[in-house]
C-alpha positions as CSV (number, residue, x, y, z in Angstrom):
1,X,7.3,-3.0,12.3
2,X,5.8,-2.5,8.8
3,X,6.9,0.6,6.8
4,X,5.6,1.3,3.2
5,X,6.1,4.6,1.5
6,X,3.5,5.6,-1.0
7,X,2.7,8.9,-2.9
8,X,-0.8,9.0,-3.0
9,X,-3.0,10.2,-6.2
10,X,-6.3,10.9,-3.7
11,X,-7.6,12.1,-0.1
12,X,-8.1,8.5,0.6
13,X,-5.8,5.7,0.8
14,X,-6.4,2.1,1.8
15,X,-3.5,-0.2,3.1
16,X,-2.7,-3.6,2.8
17,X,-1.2,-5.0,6.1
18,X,0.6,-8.2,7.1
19,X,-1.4,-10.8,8.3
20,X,0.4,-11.1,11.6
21,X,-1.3,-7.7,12.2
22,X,-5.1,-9.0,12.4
23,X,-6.4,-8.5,15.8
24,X,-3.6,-6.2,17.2
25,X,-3.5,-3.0,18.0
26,X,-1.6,-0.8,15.0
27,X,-0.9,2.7,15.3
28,X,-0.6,4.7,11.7
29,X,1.7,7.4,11.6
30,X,1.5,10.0,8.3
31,X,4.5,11.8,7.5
32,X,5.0,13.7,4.5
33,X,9.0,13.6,3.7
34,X,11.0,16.2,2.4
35,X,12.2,15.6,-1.7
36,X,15.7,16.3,-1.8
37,X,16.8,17.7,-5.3
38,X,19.5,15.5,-6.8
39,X,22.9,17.7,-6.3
40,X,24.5,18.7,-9.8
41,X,27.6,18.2,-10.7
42,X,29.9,20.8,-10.6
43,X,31.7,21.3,-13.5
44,X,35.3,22.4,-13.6
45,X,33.9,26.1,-15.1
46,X,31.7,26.6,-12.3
47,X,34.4,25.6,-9.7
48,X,37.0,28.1,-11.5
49,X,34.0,30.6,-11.0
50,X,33.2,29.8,-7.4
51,X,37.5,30.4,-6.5
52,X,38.5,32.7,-9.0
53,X,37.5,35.4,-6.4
54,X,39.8,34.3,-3.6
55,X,43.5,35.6,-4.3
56,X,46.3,32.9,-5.5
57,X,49.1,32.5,-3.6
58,X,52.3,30.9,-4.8
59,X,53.7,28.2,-3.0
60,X,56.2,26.9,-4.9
61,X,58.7,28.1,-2.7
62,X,57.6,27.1,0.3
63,X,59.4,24.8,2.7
64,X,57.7,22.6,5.3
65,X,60.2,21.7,8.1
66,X,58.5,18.5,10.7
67,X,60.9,18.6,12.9
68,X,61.2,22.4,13.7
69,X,57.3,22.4,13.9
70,X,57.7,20.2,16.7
71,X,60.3,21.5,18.2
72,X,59.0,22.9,21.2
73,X,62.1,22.8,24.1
């Protein structure tokens, strides 16, 4: 298998193969692949944005028991 991705500046494009590929068959396959924007970095304003809508709850007091949450006789 021989995979080579190129962006082409024309309608016309030549390829170089391997030489193990003279007097086979070979099937080209075109595909043009989606470009994936790199993802920004969120910054600590635009995450204080983003949650600043969802109510605060305060759970300083709370306990967590283990052994009554899996208590189940």
């Amino acid at each position: 298998m021989f995979t080579k991705n190129i962006t082409p500046k024309t309608t016309s494009v030549t390829i170089e193969l391997p030489a193990s590929f003279v007097g086979k068959h070979v099937k080209v396959t075109v595909v043009v692949e989606k470009e994936e924007k790199p993802h920004k970095v969120a910054t600590l304003e635009d995450i204080e944005r983003r949650y600043s809508k969802f109510p605060r709850i305060d759970m300083s007091k709370f306990k967590f028991d283990r052994n009554e949450a899996n208590d189940f006789d």
